[in-house]
N, C-alpha and C positions, 0 to 999 in steps of 0.2 A: 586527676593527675597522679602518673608513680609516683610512690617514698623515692628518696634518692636513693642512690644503688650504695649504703655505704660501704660494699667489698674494694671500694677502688683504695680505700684507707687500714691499715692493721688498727686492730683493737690496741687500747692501752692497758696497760697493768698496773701504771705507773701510780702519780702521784694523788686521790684521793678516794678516800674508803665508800664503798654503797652503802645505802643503808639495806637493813634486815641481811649484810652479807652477799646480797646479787650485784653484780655487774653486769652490762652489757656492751651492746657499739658503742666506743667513743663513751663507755666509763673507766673509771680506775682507781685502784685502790691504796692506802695507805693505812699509817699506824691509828693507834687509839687516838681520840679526841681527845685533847689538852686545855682545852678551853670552847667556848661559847667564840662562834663566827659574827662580826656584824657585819652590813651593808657598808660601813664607811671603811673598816677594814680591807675587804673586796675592795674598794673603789682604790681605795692605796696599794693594791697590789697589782692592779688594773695597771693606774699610772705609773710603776714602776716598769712594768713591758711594755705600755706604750700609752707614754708620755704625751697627755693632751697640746702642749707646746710644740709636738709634731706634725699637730694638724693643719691645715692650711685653714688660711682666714676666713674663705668661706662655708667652714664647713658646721655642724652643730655635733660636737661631743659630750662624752660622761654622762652623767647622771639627767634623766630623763622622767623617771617616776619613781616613789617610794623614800621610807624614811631611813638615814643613813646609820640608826640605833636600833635597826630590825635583823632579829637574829636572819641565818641562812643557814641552809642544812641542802640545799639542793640546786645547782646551777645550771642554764641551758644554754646553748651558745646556738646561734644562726643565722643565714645571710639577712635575714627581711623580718621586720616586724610585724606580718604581716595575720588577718585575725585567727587563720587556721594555725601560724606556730605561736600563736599566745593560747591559743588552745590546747596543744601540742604541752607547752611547758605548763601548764595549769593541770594537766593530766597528769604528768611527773610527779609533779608536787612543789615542784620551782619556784623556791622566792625572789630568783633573781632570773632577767632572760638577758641576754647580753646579745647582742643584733650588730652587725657589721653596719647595716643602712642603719640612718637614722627616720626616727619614726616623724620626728620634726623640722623637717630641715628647712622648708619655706614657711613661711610666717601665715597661720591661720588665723582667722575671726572666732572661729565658733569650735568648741571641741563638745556638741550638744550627742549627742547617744546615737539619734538618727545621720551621722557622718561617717564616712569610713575609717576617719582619725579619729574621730570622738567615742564613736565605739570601740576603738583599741585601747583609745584611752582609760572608758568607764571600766573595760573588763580588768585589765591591768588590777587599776585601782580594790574594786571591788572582789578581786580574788587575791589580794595581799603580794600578788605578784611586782617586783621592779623589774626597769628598762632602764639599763644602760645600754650605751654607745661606742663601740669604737671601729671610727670609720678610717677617714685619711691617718690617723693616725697610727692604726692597725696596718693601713700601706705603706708607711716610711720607717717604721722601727722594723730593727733586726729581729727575724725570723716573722716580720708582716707576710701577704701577702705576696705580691712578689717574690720576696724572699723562697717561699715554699714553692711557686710554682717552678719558681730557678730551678730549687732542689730536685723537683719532682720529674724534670724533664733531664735534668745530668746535670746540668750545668756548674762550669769551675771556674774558680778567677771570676767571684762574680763581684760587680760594680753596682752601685745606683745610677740608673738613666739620669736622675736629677737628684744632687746631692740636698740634703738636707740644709734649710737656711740658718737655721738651729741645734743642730743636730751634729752626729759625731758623722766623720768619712762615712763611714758603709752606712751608712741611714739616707734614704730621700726616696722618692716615687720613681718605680721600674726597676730593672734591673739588666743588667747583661752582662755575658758571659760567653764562653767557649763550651764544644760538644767535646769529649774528650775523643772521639773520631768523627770524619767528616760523613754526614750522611747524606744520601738525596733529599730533594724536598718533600718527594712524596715517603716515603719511611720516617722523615721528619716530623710531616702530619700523623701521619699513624700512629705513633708516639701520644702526641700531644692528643687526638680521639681516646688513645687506652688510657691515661692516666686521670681521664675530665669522667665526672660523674654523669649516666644518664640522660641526657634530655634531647627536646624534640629537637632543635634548630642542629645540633651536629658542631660540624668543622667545615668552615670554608678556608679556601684555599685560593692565591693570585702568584702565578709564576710557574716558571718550567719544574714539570713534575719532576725530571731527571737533573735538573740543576743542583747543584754541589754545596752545602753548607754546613759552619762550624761554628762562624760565631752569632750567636743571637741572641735579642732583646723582649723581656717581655715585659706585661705590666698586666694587672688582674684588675680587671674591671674596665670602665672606657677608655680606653688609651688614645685618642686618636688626634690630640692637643700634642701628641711628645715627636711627632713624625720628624722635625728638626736636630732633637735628639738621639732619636737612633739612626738618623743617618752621619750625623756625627761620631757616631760611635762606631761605626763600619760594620754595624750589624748584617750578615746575608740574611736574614729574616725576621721580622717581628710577629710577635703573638699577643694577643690584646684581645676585647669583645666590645661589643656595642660596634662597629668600622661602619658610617655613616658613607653614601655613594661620592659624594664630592670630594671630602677628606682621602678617600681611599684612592680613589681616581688620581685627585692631585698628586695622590704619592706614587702611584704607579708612574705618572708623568715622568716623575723629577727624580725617578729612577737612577742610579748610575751600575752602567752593564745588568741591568734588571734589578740591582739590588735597593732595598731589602725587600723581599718578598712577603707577603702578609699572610698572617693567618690568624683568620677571626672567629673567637668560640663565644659562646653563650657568657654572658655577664658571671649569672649567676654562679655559672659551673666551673669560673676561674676562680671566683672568691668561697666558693663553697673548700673547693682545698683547705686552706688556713683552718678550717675551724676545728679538725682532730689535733694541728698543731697547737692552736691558741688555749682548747682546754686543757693539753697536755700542760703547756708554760704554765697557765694559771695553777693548776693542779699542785707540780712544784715549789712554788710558790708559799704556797700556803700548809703545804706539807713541811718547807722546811722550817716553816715557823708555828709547827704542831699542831693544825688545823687537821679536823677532818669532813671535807664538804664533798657531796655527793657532785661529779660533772657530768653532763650528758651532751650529745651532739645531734643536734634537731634532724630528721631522718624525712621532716616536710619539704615535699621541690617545691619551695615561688618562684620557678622559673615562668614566667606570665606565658611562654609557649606550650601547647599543647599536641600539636603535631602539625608535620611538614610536607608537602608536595612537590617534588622534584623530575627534571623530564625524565618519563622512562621508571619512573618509579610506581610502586601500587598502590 
């Protein structure tokens, strides 16, 4: 499978130093070191951006593997914990991998070496590496997910799809917004293909290519629970991945004057976004309280497709 194409994100300058003086994609740099970084540190800076009390009840966040008195000097952020980016961050040098999915979210029996969880686990373990988590929670704080995809596509005046239960106004899952001009639907999509990283599955599209829209809703990652919401919200089009044939159906149904029109990307390739933003915040962070940690942005696609077959296509 490709690296992801990280050109769709600018590099950072910003907030923390490489070591030996190199940077690269999705590193960046800061002042001298002021002190020694721990793991529990990080975890407090973590929740300080996004606050595990954001998460939804079902979800499994923070700290995941490793001890919270373990220095850090090198962090990696990615959508999947999956064993090629824990190999990926064990390469680096990565004391810490910090994973949007969670590595554990359904309850296992066995984390024995021969499992595909057990062996995330043992390597983890075994090469000094932590796993932290932030997932829902990473989607309802400001400048989450969502949030960047708002940004990344124009969008102004933007709102949460669903406000936060805990949380301040602009905090909850989704978002929407206005285009600051009206576009068609097909320049609409195009848009949203040039700013999505790389991968096989593409951009699907439901509605009149020439039809007219301005205000739209998105949500990064499966959306397709919020359909009540964005038609509440008088969205002309949502954008969301994972769009299941029933769900999508139903909503085509219950249309009003075709609206909102959908448009369904790769899981991965929505939440992949956030992560030049999240190491950037983090970086901040910890820069301004005189840290200097290495951050890196995992450059491995788990996007589980591999290529697509379309009519008319080669």
């Amino acid at each position: 499978m490709e690296p992801v194409n990280t050109d769709v994100s600018a590099e950072s300058d910003g907030p923390a130093a490489a070591v030996d003086g190199d940077t690269g994609p999705g590193e960046a740099r800061g002042p001298e070191t002021l002190g020694t970084v721990t793991l529990g540190m990080i975890q407090l800076a973590v929740e300080e951006l996004w606050p595990e009390s954001l998460a939804e009840d079902w979800d499994e966040v923070g700290l995941v593997a490793g001890h919270p008195g373990a220095e850090v000097h090198r962090v990696m952020f990615a959508v999947d914990p999956s064993i090629d980016v824990i190999e990926e961050a064990i390469d680096f040098g990565a004391e810490l991998l910090i994973t949007h999915h969670p590595l554990l979210l359904k309850g296992v029996t066995s984390v024995a070496a021969n499992t595909a969880k057990g062996k995330a686990v043992h390597r983890l373990i075994e090469s000094g590496t932590a796993l932290m988590t932030v997932h829902t929670n990473g989607d309802s704080a400001v400048g989450g997910v969502s949030d960047v995809l708002a940004d990344a596509l124009g969008l102004q005046n933007v709102a949460p799809l669903t406000p936060a239960a805990n949380g301040l106004p602009e905090e909850g899952i989704g978002r929407v917004g206005d285009l600051e001009e009206v576009l068609t639907l097909g320049d609409f999509a195009a848009r949203v293909f040039g700013i999505l990283p790389s991968v096989a599955g593409g951009v699907r599209v439901s509605g009149d290519r020439d039809g007219l829209i301005r205000r739209v809703a998105v949500c990064g990652g499966a959306g397709d629970s919020l359909f009540g919401e964005v038609r509440a919200s008088n969205a002309d089009v949502y954008v969301t991945a994972d769009l299941r044939h029933h769900p999508a159906s139903e909503a085509r149904e219950a249309a009003v004057n075709d609206r909102p029109y959908l448009i369904d990307v790769s899981h991965f390739a929505s939440e992949w976004l956030w992560l030049p933003a999240a190491a950037e915040a983090l970086g901040n962070v910890l820069t301004d309280q005189g840290h200097d940690v290495q951050i890196r942005v995992s450059t491995t696609n788990s996007d589980p497709w591999d290529f697509i077959l379309t009519p008319g296509g080669d």
